[in-house]
Jmol script that loads the backbone (N, CA, C; Angstrom):
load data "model"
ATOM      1  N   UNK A   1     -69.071 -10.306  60.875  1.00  0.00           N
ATOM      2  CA  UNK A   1     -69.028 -11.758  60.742  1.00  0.00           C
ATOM      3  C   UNK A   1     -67.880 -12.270  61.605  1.00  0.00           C
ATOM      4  N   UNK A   2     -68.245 -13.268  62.093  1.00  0.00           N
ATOM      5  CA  UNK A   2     -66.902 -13.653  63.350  1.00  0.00           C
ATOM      6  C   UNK A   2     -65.830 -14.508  62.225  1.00  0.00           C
ATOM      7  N   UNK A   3     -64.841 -14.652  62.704  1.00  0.00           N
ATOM      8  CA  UNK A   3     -63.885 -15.474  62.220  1.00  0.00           C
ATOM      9  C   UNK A   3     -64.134 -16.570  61.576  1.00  0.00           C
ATOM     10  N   UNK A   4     -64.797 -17.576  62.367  1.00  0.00           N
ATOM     11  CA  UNK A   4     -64.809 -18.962  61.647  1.00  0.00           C
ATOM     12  C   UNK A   4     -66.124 -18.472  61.131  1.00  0.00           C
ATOM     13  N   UNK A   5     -67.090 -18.234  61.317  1.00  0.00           N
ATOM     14  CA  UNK A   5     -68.583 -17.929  60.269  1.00  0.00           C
ATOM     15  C   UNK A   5     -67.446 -17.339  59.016  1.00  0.00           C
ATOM     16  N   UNK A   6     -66.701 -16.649  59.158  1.00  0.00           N
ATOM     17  CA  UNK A   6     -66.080 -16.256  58.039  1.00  0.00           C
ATOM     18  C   UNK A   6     -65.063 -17.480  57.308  1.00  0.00           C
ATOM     19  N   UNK A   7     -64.352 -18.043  58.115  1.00  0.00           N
ATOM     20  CA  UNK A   7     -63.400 -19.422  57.909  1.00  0.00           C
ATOM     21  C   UNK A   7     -64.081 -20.419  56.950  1.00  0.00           C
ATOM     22  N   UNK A   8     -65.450 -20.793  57.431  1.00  0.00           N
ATOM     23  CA  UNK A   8     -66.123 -21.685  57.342  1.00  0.00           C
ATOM     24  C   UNK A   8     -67.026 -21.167  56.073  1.00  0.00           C
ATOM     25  N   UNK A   9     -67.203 -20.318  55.457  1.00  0.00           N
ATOM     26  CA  UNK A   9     -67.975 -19.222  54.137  1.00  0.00           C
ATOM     27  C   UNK A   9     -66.680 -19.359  53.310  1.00  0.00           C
ATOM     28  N   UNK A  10     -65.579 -18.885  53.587  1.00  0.00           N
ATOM     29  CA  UNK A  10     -64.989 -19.268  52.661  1.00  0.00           C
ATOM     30  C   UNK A  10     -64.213 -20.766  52.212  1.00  0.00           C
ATOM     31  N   UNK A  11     -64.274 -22.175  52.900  1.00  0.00           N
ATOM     32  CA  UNK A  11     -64.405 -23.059  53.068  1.00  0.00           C
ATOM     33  C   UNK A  11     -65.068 -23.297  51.661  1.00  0.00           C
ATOM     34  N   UNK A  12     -66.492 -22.940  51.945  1.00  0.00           N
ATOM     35  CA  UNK A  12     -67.129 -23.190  51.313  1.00  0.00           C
ATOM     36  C   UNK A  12     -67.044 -22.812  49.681  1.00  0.00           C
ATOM     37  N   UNK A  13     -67.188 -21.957  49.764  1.00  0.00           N
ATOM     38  CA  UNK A  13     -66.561 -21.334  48.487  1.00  0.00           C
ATOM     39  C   UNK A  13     -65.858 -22.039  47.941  1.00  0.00           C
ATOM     40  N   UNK A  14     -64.785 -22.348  48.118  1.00  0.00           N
ATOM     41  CA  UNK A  14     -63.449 -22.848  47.360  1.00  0.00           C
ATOM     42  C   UNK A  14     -63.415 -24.417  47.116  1.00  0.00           C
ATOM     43  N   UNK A  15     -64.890 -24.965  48.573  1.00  0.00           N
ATOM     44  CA  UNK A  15     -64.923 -26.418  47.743  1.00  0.00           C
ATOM     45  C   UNK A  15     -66.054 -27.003  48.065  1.00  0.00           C
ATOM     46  N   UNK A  16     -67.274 -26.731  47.306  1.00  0.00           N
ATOM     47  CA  UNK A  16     -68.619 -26.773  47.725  1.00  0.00           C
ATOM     48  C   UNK A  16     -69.167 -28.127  48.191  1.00  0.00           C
ATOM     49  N   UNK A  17     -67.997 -29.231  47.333  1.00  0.00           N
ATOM     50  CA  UNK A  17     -68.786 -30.316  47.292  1.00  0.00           C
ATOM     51  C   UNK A  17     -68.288 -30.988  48.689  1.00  0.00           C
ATOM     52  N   UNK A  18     -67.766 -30.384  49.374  1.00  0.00           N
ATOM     53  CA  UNK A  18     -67.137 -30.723  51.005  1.00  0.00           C
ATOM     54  C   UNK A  18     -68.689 -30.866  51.733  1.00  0.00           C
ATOM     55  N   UNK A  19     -69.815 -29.864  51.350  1.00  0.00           N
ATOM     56  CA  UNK A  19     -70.568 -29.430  52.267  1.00  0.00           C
ATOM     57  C   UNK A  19     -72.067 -30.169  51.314  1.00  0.00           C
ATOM     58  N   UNK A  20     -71.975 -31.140  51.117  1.00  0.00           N
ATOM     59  CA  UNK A  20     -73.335 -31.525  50.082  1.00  0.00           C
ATOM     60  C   UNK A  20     -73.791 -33.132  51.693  1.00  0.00           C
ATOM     61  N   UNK A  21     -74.340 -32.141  53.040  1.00  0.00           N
ATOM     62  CA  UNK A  21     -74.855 -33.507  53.762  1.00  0.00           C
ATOM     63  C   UNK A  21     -75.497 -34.454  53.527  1.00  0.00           C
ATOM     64  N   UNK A  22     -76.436 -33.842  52.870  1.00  0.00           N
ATOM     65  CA  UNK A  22     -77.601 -34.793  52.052  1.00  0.00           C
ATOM     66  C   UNK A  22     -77.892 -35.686  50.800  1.00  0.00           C
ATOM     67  N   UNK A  23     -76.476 -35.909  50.468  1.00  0.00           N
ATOM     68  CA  UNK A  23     -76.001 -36.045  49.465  1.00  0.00           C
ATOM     69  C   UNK A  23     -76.771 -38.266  49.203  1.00  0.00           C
ATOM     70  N   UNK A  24     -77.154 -38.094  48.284  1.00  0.00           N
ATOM     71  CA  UNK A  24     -77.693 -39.412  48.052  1.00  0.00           C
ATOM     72  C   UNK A  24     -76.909 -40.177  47.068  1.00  0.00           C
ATOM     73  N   UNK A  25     -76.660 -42.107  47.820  1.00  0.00           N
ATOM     74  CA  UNK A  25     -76.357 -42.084  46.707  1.00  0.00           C
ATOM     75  C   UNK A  25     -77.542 -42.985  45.267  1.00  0.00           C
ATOM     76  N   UNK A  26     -78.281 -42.796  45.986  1.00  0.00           N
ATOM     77  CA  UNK A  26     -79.364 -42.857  44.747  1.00  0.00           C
ATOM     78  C   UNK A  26     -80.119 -41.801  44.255  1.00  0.00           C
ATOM     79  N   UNK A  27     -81.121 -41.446  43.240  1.00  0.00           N
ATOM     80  CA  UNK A  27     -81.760 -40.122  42.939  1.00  0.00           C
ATOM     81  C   UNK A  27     -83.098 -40.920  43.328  1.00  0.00           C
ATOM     82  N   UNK A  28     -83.338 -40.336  44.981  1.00  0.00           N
ATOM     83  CA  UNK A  28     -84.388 -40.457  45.373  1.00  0.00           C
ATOM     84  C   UNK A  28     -84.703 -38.916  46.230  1.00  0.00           C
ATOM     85  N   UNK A  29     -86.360 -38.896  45.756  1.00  0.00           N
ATOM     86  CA  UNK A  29     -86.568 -37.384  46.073  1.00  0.00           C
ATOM     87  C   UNK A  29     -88.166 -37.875  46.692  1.00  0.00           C
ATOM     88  N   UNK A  30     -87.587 -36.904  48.064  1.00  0.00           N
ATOM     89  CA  UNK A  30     -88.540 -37.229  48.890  1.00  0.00           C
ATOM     90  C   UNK A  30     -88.672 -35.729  49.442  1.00  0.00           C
ATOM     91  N   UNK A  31     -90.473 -35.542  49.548  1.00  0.00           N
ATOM     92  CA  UNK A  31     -90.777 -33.901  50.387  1.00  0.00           C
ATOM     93  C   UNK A  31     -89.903 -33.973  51.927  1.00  0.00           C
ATOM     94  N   UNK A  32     -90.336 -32.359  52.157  1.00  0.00           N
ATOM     95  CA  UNK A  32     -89.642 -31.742  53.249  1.00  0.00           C
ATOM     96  C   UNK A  32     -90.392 -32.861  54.106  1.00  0.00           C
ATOM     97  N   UNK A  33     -91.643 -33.026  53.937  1.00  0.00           N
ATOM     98  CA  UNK A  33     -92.479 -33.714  55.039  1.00  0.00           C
ATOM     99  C   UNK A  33     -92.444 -34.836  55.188  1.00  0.00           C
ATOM    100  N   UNK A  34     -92.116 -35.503  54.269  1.00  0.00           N
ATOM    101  CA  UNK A  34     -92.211 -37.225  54.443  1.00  0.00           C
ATOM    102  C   UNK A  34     -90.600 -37.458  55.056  1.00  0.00           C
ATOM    103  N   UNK A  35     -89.556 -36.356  55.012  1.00  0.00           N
ATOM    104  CA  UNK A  35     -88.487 -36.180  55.418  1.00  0.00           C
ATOM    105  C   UNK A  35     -88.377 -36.113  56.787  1.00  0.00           C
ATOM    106  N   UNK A  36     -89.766 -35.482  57.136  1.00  0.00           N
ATOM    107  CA  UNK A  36     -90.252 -35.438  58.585  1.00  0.00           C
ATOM    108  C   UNK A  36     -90.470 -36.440  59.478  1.00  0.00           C
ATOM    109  N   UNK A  37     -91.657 -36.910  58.642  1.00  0.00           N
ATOM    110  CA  UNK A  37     -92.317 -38.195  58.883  1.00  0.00           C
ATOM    111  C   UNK A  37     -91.135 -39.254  59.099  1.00  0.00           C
ATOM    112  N   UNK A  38     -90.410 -39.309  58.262  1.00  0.00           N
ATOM    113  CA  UNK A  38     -89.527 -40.565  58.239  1.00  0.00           C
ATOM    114  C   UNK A  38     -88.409 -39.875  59.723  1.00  0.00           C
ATOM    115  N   UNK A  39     -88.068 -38.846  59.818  1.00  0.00           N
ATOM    116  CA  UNK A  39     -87.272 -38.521  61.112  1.00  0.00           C
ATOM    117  C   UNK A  39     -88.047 -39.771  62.119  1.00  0.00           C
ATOM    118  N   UNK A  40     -89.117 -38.782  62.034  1.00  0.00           N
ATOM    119  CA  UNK A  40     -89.941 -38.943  63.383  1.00  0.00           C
ATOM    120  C   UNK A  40     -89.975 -40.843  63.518  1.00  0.00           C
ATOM    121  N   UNK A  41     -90.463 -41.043  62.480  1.00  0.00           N
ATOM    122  CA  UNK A  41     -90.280 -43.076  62.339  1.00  0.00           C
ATOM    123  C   UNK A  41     -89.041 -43.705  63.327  1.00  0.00           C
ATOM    124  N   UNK A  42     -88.202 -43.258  62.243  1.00  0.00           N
ATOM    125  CA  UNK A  42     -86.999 -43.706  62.818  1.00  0.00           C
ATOM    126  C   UNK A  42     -86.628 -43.549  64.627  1.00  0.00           C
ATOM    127  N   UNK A  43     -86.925 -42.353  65.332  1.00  0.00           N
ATOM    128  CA  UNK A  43     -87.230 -42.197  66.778  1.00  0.00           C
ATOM    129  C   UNK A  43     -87.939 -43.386  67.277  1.00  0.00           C
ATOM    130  N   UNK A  44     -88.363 -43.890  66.419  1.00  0.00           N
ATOM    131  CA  UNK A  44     -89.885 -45.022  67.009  1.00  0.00           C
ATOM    132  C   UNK A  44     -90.806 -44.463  67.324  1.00  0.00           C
ATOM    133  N   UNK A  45     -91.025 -43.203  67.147  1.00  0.00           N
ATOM    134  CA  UNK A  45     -92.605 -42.585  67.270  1.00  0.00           C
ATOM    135  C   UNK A  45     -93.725 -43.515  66.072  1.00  0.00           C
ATOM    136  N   UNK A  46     -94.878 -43.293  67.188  1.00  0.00           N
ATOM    137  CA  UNK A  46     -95.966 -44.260  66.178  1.00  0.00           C
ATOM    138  C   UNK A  46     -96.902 -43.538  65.631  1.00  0.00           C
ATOM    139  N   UNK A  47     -97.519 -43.206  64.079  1.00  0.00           N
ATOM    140  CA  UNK A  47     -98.603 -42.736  63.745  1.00  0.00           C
ATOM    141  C   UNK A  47     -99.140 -41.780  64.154  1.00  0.00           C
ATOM    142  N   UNK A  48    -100.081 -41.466  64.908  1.00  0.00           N
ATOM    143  CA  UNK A  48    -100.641 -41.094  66.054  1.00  0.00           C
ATOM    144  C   UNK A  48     -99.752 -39.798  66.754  1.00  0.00           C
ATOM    145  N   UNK A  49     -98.630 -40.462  67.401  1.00  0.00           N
ATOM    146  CA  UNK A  49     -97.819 -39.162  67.750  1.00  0.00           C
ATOM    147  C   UNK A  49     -96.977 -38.458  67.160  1.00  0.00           C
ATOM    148  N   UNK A  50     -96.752 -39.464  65.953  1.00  0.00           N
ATOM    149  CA  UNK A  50     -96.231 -38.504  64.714  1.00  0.00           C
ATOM    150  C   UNK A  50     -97.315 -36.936  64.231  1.00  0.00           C
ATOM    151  N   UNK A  51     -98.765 -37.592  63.855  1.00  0.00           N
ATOM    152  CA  UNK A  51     -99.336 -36.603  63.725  1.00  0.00           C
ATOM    153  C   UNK A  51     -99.801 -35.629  64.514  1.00  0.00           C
ATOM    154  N   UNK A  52     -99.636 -35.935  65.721  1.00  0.00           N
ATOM    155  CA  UNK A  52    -100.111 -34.633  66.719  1.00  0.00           C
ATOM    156  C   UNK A  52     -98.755 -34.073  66.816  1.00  0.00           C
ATOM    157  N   UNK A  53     -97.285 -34.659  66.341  1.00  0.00           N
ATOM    158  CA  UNK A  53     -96.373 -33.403  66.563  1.00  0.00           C
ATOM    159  C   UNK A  53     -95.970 -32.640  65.079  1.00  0.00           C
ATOM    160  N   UNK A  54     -97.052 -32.963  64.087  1.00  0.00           N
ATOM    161  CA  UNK A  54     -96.716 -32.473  62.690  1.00  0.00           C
ATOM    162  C   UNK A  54     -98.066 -31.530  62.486  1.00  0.00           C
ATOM    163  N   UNK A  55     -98.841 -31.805  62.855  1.00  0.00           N
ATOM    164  CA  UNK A  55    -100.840 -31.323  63.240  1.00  0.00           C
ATOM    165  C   UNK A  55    -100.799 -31.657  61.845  1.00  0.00           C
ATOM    166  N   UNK A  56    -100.851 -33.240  62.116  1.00  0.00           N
ATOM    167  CA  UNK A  56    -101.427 -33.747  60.824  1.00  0.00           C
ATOM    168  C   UNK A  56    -102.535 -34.977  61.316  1.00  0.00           C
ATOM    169  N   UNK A  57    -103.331 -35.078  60.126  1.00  0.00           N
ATOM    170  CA  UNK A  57    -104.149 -36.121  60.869  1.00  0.00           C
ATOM    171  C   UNK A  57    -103.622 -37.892  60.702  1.00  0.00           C
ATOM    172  N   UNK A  58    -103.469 -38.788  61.771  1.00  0.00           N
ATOM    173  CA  UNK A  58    -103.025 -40.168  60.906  1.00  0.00           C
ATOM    174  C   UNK A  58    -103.290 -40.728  60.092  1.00  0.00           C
ATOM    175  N   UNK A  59    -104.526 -40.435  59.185  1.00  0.00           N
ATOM    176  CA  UNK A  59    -104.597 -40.869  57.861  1.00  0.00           C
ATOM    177  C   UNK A  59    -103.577 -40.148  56.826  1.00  0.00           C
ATOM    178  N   UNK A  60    -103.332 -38.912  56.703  1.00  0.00           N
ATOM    179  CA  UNK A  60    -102.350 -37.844  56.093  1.00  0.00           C
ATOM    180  C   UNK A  60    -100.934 -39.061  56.566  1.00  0.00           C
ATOM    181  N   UNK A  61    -100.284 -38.949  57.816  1.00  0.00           N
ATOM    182  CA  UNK A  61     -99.230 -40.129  57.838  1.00  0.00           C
ATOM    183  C   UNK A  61     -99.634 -40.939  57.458  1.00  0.00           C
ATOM    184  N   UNK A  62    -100.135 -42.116  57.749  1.00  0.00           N
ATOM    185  CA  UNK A  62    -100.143 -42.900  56.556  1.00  0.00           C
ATOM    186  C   UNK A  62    -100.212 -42.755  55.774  1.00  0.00           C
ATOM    187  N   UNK A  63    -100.555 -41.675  54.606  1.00  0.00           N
ATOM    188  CA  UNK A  63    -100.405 -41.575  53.353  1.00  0.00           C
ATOM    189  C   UNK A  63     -98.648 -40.955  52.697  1.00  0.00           C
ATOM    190  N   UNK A  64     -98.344 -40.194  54.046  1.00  0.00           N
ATOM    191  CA  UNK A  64     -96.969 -40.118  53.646  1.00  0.00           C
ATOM    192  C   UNK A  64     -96.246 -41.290  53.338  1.00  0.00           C
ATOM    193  N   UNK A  65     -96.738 -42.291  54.592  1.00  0.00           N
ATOM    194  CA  UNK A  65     -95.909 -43.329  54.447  1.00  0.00           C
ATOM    195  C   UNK A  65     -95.946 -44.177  53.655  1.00  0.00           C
ATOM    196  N   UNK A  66     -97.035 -44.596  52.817  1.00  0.00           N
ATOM    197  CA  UNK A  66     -97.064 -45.187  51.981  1.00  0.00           C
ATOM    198  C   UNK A  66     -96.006 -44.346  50.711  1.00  0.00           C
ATOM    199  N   UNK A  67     -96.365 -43.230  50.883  1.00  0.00           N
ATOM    200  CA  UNK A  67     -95.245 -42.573  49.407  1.00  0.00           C
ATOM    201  C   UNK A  67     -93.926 -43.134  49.334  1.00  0.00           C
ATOM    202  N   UNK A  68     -93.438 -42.445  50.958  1.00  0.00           N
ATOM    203  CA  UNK A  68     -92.001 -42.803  51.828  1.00  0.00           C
ATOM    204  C   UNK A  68     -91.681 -44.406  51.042  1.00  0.00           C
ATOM    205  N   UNK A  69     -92.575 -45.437  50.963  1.00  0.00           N
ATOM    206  CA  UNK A  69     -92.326 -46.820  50.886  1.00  0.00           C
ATOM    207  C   UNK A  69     -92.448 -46.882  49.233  1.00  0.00           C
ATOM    208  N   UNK A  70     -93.166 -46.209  48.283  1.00  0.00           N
ATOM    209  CA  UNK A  70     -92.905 -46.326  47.285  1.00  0.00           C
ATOM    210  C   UNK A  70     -91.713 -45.686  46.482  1.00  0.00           C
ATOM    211  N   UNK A  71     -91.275 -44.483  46.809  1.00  0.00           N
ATOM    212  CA  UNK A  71     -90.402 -43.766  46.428  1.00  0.00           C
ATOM    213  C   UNK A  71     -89.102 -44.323  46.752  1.00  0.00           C
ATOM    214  N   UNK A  72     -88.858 -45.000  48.291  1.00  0.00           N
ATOM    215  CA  UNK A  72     -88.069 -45.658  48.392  1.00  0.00           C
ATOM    216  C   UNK A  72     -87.470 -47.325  47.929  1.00  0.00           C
ATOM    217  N   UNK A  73     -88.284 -47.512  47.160  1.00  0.00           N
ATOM    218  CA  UNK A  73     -88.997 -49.086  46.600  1.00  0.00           C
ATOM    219  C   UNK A  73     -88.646 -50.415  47.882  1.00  0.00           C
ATOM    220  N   UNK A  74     -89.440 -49.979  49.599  1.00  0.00           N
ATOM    221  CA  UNK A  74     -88.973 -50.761  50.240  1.00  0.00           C
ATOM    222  C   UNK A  74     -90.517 -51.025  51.056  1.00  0.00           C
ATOM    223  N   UNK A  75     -90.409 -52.152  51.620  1.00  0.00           N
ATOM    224  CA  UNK A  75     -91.943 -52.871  52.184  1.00  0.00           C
ATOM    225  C   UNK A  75     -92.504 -52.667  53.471  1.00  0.00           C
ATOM    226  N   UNK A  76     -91.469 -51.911  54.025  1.00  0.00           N
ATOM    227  CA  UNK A  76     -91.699 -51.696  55.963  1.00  0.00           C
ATOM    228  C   UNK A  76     -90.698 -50.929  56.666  1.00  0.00           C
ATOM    229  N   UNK A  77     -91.344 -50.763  57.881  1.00  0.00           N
ATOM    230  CA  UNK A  77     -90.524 -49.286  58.336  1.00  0.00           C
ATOM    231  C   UNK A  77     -89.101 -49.484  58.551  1.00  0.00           C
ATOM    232  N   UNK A  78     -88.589 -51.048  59.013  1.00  0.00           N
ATOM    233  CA  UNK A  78     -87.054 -50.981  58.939  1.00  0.00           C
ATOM    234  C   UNK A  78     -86.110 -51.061  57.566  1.00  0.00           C
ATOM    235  N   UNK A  79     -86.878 -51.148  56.986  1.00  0.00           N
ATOM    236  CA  UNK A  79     -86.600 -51.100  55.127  1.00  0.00           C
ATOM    237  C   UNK A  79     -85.894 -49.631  54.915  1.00  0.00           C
ATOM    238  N   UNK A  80     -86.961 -48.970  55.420  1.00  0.00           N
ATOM    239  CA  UNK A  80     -87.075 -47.558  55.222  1.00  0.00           C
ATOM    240  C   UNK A  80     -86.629 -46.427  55.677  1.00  0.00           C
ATOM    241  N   UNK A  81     -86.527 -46.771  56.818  1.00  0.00           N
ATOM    242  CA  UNK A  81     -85.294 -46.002  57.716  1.00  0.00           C
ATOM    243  C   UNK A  81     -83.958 -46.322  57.887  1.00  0.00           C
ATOM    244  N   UNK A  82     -83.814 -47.947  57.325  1.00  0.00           N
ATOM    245  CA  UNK A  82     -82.285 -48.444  56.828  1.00  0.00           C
ATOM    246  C   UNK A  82     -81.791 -47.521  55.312  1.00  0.00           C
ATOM    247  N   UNK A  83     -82.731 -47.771  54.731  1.00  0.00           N
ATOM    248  CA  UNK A  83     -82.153 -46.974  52.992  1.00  0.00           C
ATOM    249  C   UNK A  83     -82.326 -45.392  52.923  1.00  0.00           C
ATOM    250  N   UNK A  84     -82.951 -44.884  53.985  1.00  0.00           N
ATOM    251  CA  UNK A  84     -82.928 -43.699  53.958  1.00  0.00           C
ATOM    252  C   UNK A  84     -81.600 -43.215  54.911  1.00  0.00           C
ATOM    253  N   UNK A  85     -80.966 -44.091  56.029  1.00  0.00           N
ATOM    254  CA  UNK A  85     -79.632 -43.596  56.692  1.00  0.00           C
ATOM    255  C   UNK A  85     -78.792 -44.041  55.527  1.00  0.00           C
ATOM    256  N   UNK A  86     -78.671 -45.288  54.864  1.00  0.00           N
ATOM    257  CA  UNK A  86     -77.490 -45.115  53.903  1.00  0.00           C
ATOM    258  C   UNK A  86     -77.279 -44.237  52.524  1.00  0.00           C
ATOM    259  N   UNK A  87     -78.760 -43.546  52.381  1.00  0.00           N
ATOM    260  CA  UNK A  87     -78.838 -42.741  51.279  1.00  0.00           C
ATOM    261  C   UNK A  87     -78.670 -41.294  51.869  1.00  0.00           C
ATOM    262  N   UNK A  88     -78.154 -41.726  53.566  1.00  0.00           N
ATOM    263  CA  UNK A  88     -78.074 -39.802  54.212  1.00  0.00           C
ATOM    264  C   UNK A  88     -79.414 -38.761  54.289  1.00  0.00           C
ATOM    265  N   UNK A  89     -80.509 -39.633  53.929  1.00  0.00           N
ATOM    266  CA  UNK A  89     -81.610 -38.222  53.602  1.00  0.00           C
ATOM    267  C   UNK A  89     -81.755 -38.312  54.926  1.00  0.00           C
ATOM    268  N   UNK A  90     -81.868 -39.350  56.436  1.00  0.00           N
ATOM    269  CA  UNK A  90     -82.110 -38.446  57.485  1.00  0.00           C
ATOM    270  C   UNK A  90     -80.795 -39.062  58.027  1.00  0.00           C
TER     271      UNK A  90
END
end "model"
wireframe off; spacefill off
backbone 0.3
color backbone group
């Protein structure tokens, strides 16, 4: 193990809550994928090329996104990619 991989392990150790990135501050729980989906949003990718870089079909995104918008209790994509950077999930 090199030095800092080692520095940085024990870092951790001694103060876990240093290392919590994803840390929300609401209890909102969203899949790996709609985690995706919403990356990809936020880029300004549209529908369409969201799903050909997930090999999903755009009805499947849109259905993420509709979750994405309920789970997040917000009405549209700048809603949604605003409360998801201040809640840190992307």
């Amino acid at each position: 193990m090199s030095p800092s991989i080692a520095y940085k392990t024990l870092k951790l150790l001694r103060n876990p809550q240093e290392f919590h990135l994803k840390k929300c501050h609401e209890n909102i729980k969203l899949s790996s994928r709609e985690i995706e989906v919403l990356e990809q949003l936020s880029r300004g990718l549209n529908y369409n090329i969201i799903a050909l870089n997930l090999f999903l079909s755009p009805s499947t995104i849109r259905k993420h996104i509709e979750n994405i918008y309920t789970k997040l209790k917000v009405h549209n994509k700048l809603e949604a990619i605003e409360k998801a950077k201040t809640n840190r999930i992307i």
